[in-house]
KOLLUMFI-580054 format. One record per atom (N, C-alpha, C, O): residue in three letters; z, x, y. Coordinates in Angstrom, 3 decimals, m for minus. Each point is the difference from the previous one (the first is absolute). Example, Ala and Ser with C-alpha at 12.3 -4.5 7.8 and 13.67 -1.06 7.14 Angstrom:
2
code,Z,X,Y
Ala,7.800,13.190,m5.690
Ala,0.000,m0.890,1.190
Ala,0.000,0.900,1.200
Ala,0.665,1.036,m0.019
Ser,m1.385,m1.386,1.069
Ser,0.060,0.820,1.190
Ser,0.730,m0.770,1.090
Ser,0.169,0.509,1.108
//
This chain:
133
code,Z,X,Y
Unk,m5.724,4.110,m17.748
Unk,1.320,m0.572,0.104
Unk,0.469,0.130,1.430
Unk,m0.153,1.043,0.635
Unk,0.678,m2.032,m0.186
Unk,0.221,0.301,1.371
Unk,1.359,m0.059,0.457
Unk,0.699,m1.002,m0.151
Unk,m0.267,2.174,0.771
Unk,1.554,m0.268,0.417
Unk,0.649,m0.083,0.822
Unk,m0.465,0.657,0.931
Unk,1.914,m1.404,m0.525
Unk,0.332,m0.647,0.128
Unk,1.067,m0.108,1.157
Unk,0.931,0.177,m0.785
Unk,m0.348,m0.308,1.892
Unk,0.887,0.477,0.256
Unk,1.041,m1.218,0.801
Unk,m0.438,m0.544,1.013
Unk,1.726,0.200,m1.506
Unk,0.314,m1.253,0.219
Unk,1.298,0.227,0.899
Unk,0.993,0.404,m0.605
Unk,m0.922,m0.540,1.486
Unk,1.143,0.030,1.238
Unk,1.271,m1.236,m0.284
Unk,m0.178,m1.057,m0.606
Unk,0.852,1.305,0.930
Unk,1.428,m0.732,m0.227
Unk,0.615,m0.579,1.384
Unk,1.176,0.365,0.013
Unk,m1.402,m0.952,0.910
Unk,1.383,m0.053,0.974
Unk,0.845,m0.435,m0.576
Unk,0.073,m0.243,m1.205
Unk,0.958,0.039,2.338
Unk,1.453,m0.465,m0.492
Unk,0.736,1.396,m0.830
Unk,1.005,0.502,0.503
Unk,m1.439,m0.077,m1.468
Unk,0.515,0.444,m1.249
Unk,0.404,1.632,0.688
Unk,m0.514,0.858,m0.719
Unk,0.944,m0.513,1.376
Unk,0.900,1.439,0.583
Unk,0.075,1.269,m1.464
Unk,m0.148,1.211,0.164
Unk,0.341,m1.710,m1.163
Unk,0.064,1.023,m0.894
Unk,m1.543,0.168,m0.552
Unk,m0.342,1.067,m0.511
Unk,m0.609,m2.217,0.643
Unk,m1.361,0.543,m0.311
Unk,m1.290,0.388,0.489
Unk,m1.029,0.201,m0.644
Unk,1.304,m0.102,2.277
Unk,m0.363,0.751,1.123
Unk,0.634,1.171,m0.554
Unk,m0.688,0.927,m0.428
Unk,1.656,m0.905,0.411
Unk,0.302,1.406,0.390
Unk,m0.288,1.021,m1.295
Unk,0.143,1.221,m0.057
Unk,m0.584,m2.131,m0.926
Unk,m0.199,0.886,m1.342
Unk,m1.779,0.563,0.336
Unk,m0.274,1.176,m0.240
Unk,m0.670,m1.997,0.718
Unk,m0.987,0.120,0.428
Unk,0.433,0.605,1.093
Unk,m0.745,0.976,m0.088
Unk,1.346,m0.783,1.031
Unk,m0.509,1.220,1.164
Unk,0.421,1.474,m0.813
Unk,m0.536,1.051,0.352
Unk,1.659,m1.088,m1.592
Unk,0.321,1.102,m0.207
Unk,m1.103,0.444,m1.096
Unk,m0.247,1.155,m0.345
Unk,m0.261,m2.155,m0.046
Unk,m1.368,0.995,m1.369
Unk,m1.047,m0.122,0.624
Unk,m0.947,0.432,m0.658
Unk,0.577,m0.947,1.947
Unk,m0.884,0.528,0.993
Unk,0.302,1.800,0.747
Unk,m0.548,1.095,m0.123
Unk,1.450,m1.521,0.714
Unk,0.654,1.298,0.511
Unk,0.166,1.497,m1.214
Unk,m0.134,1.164,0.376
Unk,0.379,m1.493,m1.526
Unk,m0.597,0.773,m0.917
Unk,m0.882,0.732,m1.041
Unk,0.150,1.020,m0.672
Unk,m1.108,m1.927,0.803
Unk,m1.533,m0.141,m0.987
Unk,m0.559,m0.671,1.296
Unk,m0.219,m1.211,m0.037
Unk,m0.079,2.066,1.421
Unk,m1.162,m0.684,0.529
Unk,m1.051,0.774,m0.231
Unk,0.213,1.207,m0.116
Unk,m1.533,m1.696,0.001
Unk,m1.562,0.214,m0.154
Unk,m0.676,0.985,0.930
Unk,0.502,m0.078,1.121
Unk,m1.141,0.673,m1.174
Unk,m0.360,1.213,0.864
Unk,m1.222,m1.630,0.709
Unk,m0.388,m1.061,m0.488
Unk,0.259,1.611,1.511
Unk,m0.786,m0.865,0.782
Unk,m1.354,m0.810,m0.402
Unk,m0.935,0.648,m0.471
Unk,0.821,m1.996,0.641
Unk,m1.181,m0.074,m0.390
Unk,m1.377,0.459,0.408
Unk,0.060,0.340,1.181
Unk,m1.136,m0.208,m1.611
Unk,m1.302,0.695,0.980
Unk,m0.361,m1.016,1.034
Unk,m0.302,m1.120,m0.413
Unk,0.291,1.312,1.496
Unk,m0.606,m1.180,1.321
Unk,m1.297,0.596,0.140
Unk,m0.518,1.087,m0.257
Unk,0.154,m2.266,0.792
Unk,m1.766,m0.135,0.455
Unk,0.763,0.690,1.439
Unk,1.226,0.109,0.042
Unk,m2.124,0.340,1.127
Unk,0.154,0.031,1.016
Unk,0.281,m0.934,1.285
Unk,m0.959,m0.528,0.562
Unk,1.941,0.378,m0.215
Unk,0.589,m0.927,1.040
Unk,0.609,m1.361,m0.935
Unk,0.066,m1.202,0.261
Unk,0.391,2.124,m1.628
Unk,1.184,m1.533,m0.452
Unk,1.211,1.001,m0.940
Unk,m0.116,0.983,m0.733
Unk,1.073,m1.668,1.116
Unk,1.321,0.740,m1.111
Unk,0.089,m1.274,m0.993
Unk,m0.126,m1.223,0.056
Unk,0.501,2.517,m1.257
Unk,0.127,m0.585,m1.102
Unk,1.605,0.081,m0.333
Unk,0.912,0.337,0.755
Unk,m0.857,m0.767,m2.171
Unk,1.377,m0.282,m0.561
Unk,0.070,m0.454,m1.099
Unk,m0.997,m0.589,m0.417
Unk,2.001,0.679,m0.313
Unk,0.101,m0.586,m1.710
Unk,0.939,m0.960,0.122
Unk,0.972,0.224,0.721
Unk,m1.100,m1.453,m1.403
Unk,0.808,m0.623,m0.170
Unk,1.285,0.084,m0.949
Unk,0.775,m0.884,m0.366
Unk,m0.815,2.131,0.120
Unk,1.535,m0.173,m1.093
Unk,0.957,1.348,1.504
Unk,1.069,0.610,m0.025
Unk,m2.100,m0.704,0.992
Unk,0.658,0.724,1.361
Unk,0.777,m1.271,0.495
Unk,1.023,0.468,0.500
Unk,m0.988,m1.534,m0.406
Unk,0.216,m0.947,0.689
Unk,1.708,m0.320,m0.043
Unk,0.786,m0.298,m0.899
Unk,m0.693,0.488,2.107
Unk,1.923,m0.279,0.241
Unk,0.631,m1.082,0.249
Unk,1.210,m0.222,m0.026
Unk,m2.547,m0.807,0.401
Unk,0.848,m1.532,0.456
Unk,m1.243,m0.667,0.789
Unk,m1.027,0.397,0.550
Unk,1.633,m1.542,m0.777
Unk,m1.120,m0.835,1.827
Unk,0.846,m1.231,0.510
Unk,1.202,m0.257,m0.074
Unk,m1.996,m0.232,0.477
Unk,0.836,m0.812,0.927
Unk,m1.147,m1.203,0.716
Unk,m0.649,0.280,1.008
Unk,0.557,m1.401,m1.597
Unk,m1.250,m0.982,0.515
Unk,0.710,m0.903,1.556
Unk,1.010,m0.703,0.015
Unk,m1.794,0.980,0.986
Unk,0.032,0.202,0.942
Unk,m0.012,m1.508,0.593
Unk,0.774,m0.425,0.857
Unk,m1.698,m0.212,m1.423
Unk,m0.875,m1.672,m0.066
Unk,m0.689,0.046,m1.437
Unk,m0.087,0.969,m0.755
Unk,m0.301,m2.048,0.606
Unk,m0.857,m0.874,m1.320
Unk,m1.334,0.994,0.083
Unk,m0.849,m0.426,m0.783
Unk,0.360,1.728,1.554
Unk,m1.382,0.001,m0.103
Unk,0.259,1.551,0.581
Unk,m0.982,0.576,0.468
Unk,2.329,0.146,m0.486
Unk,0.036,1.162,0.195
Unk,1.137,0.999,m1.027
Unk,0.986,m0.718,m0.164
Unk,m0.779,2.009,m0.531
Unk,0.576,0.622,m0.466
Unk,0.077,1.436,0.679
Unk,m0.888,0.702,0.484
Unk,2.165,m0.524,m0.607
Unk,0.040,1.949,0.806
Unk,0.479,0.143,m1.712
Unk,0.553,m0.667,m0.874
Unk,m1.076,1.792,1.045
Unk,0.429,0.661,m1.548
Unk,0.300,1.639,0.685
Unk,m0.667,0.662,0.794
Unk,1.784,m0.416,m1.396
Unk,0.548,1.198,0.576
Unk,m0.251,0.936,m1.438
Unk,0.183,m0.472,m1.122
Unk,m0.654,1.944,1.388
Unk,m0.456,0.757,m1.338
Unk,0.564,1.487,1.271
Unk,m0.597,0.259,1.045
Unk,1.531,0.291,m1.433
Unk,0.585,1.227,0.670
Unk,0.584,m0.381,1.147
Unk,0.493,m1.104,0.231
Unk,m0.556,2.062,0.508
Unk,0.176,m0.648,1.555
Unk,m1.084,m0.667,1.112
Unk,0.177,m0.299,1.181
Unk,m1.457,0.179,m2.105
Unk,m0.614,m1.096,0.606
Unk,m0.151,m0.996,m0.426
Unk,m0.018,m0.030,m1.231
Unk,m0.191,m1.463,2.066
Unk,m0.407,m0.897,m0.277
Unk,m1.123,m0.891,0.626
Unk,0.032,m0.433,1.152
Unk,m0.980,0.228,m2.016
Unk,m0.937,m0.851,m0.271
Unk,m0.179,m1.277,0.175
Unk,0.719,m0.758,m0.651
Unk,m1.592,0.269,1.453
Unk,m0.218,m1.474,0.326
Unk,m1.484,m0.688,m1.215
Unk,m1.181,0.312,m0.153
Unk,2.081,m1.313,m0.455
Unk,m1.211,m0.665,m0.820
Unk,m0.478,m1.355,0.373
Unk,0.634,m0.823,m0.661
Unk,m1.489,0.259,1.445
Unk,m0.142,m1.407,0.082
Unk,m1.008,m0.364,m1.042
Unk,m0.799,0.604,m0.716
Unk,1.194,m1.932,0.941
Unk,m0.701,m0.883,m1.860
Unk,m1.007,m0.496,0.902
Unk,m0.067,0.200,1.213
Unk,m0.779,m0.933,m2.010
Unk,m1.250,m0.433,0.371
Unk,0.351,m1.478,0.561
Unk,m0.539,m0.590,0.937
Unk,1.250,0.299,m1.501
Unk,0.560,m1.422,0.354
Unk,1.393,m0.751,0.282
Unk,0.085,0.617,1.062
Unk,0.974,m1.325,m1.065
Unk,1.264,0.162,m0.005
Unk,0.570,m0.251,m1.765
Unk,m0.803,m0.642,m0.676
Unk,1.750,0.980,0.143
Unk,0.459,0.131,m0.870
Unk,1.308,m0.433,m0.216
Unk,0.972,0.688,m0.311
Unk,m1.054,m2.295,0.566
Unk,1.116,m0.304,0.019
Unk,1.456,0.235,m0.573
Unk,0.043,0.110,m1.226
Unk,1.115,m0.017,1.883
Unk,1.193,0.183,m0.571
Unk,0.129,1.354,m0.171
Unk,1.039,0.397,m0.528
Unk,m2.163,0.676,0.978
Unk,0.381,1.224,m0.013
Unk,1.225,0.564,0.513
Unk,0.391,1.059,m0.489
Unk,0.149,m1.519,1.241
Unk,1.056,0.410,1.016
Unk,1.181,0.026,m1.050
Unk,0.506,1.121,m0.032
Unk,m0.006,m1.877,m0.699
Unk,0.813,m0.475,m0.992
Unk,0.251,0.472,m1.219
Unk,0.923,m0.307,m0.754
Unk,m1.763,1.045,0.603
Unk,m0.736,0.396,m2.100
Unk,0.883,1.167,0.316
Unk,0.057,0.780,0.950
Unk,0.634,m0.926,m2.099
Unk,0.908,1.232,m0.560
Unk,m0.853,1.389,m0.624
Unk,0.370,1.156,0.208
Unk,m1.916,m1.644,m1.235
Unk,m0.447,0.811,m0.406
Unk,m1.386,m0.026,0.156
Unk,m0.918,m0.819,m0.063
Unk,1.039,1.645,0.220
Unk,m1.705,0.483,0.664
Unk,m0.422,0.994,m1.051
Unk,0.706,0.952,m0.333
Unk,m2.214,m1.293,m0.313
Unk,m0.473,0.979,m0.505
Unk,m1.440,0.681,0.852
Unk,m0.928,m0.635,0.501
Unk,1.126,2.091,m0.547
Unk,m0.626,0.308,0.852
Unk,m0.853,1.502,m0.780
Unk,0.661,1.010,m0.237
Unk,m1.930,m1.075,m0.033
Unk,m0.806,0.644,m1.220
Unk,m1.272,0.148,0.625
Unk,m0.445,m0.603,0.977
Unk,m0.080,1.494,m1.682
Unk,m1.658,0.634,0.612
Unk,m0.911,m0.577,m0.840
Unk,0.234,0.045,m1.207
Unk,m1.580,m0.767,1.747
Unk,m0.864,m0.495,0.143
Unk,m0.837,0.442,m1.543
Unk,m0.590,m0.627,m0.880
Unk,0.911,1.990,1.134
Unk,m1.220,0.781,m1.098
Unk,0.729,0.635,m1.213
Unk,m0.582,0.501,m0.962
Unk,2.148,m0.597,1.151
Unk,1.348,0.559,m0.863
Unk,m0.191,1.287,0.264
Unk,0.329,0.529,m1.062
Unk,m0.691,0.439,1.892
Unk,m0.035,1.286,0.239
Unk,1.305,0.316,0.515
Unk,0.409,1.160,0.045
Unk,0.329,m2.256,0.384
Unk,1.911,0.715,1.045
Unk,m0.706,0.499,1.113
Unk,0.827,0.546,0.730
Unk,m2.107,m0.462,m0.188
Unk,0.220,0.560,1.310
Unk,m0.819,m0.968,0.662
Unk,m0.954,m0.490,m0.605
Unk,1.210,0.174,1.736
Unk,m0.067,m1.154,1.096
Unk,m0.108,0.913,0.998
Unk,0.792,0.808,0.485
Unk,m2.854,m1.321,m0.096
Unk,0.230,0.992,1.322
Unk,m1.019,m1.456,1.019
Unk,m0.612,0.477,0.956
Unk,0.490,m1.620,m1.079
Unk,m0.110,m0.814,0.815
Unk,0.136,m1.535,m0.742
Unk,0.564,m0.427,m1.007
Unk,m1.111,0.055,1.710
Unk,0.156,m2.213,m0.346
Unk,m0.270,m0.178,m1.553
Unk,0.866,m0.413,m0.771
Unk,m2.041,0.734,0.420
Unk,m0.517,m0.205,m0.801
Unk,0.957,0.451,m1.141
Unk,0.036,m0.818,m0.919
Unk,0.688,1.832,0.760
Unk,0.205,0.827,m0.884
Unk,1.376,m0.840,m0.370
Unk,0.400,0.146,m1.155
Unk,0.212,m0.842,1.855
Unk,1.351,m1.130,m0.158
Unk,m0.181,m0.737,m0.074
Unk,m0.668,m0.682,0.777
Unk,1.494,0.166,m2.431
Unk,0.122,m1.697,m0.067
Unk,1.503,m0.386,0.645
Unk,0.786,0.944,m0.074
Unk,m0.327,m1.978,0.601
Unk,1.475,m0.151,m0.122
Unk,m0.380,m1.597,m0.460
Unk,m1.014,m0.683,0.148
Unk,2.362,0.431,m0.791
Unk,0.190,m1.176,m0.948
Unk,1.783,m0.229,0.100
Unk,0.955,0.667,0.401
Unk,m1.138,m1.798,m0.919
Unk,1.956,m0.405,m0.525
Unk,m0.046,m1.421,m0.734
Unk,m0.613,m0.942,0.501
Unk,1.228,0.852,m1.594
Unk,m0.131,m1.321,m0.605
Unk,1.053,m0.499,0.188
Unk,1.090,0.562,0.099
Unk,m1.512,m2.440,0.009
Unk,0.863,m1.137,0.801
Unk,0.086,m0.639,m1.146
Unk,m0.959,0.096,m0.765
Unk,2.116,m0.893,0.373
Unk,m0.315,m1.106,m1.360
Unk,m0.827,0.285,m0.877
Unk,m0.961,m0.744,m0.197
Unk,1.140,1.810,m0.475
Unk,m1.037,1.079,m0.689
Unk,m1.451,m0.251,m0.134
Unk,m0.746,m0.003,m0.979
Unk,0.533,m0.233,2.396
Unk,m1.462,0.050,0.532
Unk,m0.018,1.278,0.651
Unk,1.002,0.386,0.602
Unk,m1.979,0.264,m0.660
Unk,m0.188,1.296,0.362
Unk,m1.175,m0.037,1.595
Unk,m1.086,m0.540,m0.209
Unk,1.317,1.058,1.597
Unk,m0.840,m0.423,0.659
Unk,m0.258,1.643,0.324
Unk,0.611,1.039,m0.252
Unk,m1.999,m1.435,1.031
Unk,m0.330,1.722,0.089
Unk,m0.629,m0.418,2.489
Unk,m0.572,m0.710,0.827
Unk,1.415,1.968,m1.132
Unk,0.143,0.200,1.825
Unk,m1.370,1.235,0.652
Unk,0.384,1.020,0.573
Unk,m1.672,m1.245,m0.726
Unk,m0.908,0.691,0.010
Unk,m0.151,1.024,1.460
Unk,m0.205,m0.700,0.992
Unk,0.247,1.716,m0.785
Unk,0.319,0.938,1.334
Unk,m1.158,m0.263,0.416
Unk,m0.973,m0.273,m0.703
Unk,1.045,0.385,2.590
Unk,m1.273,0.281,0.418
Unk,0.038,1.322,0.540
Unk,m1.028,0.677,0.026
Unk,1.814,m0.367,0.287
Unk,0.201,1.227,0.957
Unk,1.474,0.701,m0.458
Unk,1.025,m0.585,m0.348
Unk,m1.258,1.947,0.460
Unk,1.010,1.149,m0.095
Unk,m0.149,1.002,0.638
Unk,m0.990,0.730,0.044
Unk,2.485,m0.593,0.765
Unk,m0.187,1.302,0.595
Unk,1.271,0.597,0.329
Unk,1.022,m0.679,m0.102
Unk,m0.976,1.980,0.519
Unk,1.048,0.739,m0.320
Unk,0.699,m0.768,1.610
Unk,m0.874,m0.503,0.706
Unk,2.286,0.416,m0.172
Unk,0.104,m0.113,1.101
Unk,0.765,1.269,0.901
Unk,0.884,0.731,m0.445
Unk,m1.445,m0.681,1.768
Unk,0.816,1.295,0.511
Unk,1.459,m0.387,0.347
Unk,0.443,m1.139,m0.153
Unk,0.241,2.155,0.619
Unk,1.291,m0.084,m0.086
Unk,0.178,m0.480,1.136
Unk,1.201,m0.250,0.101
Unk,m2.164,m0.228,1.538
Unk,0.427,m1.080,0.718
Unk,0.056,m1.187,m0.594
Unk,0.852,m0.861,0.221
Unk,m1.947,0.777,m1.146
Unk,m0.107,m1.385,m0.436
Unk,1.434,m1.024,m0.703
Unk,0.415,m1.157,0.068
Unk,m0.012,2.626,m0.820
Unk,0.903,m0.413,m1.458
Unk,1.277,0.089,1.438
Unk,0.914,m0.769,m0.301
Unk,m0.627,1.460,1.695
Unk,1.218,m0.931,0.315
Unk,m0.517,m0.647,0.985
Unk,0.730,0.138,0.981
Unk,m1.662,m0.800,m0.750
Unk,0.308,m1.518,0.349
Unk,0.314,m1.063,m1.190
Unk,0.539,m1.091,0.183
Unk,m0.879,1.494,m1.161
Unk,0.043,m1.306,m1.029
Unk,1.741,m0.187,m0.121
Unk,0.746,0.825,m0.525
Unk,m0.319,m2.148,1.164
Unk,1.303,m0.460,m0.264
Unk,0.724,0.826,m1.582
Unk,m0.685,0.074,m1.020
Unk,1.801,0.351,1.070
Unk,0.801,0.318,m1.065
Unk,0.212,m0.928,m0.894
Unk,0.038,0.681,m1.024
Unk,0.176,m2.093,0.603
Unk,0.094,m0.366,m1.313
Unk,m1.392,0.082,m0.276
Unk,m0.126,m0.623,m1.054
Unk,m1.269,1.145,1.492
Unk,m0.954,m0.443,m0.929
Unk,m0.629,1.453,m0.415
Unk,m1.008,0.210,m0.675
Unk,1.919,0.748,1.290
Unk,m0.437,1.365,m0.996
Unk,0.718,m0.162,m1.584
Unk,1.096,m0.457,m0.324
Unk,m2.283,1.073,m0.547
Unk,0.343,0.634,m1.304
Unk,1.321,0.717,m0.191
Unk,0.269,0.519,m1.084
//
Protein backbone atom coordinates (compact mmCIF):
# COMPACT_ATOMS: atom_id res chain seq x y z
CA UNK A 1 0.00 0.00 0.00
CA UNK A 2 1.57 3.06 -0.70
CA UNK A 3 1.31 6.36 1.08
CA UNK A 4 0.46 9.33 0.46
CA UNK A 5 1.13 12.78 1.15
CA UNK A 6 -1.01 15.65 -0.40
CA UNK A 7 0.00 19.41 0.07
CA UNK A 8 -2.60 22.17 -0.06
CA UNK A 9 -1.56 25.80 -1.13
CA UNK A 10 -3.70 28.56 -0.79
CA UNK A 11 -5.46 26.84 2.21
CA UNK A 12 -3.50 28.70 5.53
CA UNK A 13 -5.45 26.50 7.98
CA UNK A 14 -4.18 23.22 6.19
CA UNK A 15 -0.53 23.98 6.05
CA UNK A 16 -0.57 24.81 9.17
CA UNK A 17 -2.39 21.64 10.45
CA UNK A 18 0.40 19.65 8.57
CA UNK A 19 3.36 21.67 9.90
CA UNK A 20 1.75 21.17 13.39
CA UNK A 21 1.34 17.05 13.19
CA UNK A 22 4.66 17.15 11.55
CA UNK A 23 6.19 19.21 14.28
CA UNK A 24 4.63 16.64 16.63
CA UNK A 25 4.83 12.96 15.40
CA UNK A 26 8.07 13.55 13.46
CA UNK A 27 9.94 10.17 12.42
CA UNK A 28 13.26 9.46 13.86
CA UNK A 29 15.45 9.80 10.74
CA UNK A 30 15.43 7.84 7.82
CA UNK A 31 18.63 5.36 7.25
CA UNK A 32 20.88 7.16 4.33
CA UNK A 33 23.20 5.42 2.07
CA UNK A 34 26.39 7.48 2.35
CA UNK A 35 26.60 10.94 0.74
CA UNK A 36 22.56 11.29 0.47
CA UNK A 37 19.94 12.67 3.17
CA UNK A 38 16.93 11.16 3.61
CA UNK A 39 13.37 12.12 4.77
CA UNK A 40 9.72 10.97 5.15
CA UNK A 41 7.17 12.27 3.45
CA UNK A 42 4.49 12.71 6.09
CA UNK A 43 7.88 15.18 7.27
CA UNK A 44 6.95 17.39 4.49
CA UNK A 45 5.90 21.16 5.32
CA UNK A 46 5.13 22.64 1.91
CA UNK A 47 6.73 23.32 -1.67
CA UNK A 48 6.61 25.63 -3.96
CA UNK A 49 7.01 24.78 -8.04
CA UNK A 50 9.48 27.03 -9.18
CA UNK A 51 8.81 26.37 -13.30
CA UNK A 52 6.84 23.45 -15.15
CA UNK A 53 10.02 21.06 -14.56
CA UNK A 54 11.15 22.12 -11.00
CA UNK A 55 9.72 21.64 -7.17
CA UNK A 56 11.50 22.86 -3.73
CA UNK A 57 9.78 20.85 -1.20
CA UNK A 58 10.53 22.16 2.20
CA UNK A 59 10.57 19.09 5.08
CA UNK A 60 12.00 21.01 8.49
CA UNK A 61 14.19 23.71 7.97
CA UNK A 62 15.55 22.32 4.93
CA UNK A 63 14.64 22.47 1.58
CA UNK A 64 15.02 20.25 -1.26
CA UNK A 65 15.31 20.73 -4.93
CA UNK A 66 13.29 18.17 -7.19
CA UNK A 67 13.60 18.47 -11.01
CA UNK A 68 11.21 16.29 -13.26
CA UNK A 69 12.49 14.56 -16.09
CA UNK A 70 10.59 16.62 -18.35
CA UNK A 71 8.34 19.84 -18.07
CA UNK A 72 5.03 19.30 -16.40
CA UNK A 73 2.89 21.55 -17.56
CA UNK A 74 0.77 24.02 -15.47
CA UNK A 75 2.80 23.03 -12.52
CA UNK A 76 3.26 26.49 -11.41
CA UNK A 77 -0.61 26.86 -10.89
CA UNK A 78 -1.86 23.38 -9.25
CA UNK A 79 -3.26 23.95 -5.95
CA UNK A 80 -2.61 20.18 -5.14
CA UNK A 81 0.19 18.31 -5.40
CA UNK A 82 0.46 14.80 -4.44
CA UNK A 83 3.68 13.96 -3.37
CA UNK A 84 4.35 9.93 -2.21
CA UNK A 85 7.23 7.34 -2.23
CA UNK A 86 7.99 5.23 -5.05
CA UNK A 87 8.17 1.93 -2.94
CA UNK A 88 5.32 3.28 -0.09
CA UNK A 89 8.09 3.00 2.54
CA UNK A 90 7.51 7.24 3.65
CA UNK A 91 11.11 7.55 3.33
CA UNK A 92 12.59 9.35 0.29
CA UNK A 93 16.20 9.32 0.17
CA UNK A 94 16.72 10.11 -3.74
CA UNK A 95 14.86 10.46 -7.43
CA UNK A 96 13.83 7.29 -7.70
CA UNK A 97 12.16 6.91 -4.43
CA UNK A 98 9.46 10.04 -5.50
CA UNK A 99 6.50 10.06 -7.43
CA UNK A 100 4.86 13.61 -7.67
CA UNK A 101 1.47 13.78 -9.46
CA UNK A 102 -1.81 16.21 -9.40
CA UNK A 103 -5.03 15.56 -11.23
CA UNK A 104 -6.43 18.04 -13.99
CA UNK A 105 -10.13 17.41 -15.26
CA UNK A 106 -9.93 14.27 -13.30
CA UNK A 107 -7.14 13.13 -15.33
CA UNK A 108 -4.48 12.22 -13.14
CA UNK A 109 -0.80 13.15 -14.58
CA UNK A 110 2.34 11.84 -12.99
CA UNK A 111 5.59 14.43 -12.77
CA UNK A 112 8.52 11.73 -12.80
CA UNK A 113 11.89 13.20 -10.71
CA UNK A 114 15.21 13.10 -12.12
CA UNK A 115 17.21 14.47 -9.55
CA UNK A 116 17.04 15.27 -5.69
CA UNK A 117 18.98 16.96 -3.49
CA UNK A 118 19.17 18.51 -0.28
CA UNK A 119 20.05 22.41 -0.94
CA UNK A 120 22.65 24.39 1.22
CA UNK A 121 21.64 27.34 2.93
CA UNK A 122 23.60 29.65 0.23
CA UNK A 123 21.63 28.06 -2.18
CA UNK A 124 18.04 28.30 -0.43
CA UNK A 125 18.90 32.40 -0.12
CA UNK A 126 19.49 33.06 -3.42
CA UNK A 127 16.28 31.45 -4.49
CA UNK A 128 13.85 34.60 -4.90
CA UNK A 129 11.19 34.66 -1.88
CA UNK A 130 7.83 33.93 -3.52
CA UNK A 131 9.26 30.59 -4.72
CA UNK A 132 10.31 29.25 -1.25
CA UNK A 133 8.01 26.59 0.46
Amino acid sequence: MKRATIVTVGAAAGVAAIIGAASLAAPPAAQAQPGRQCFYTNSINGYSAQDDHTILIRVGRDIYRAGLMSDCPGLTFRHTLVLKTATGSGSVCGALDLDVGFTDHGITEKCPVSDLRRLSPEEVSAIPKKYLP
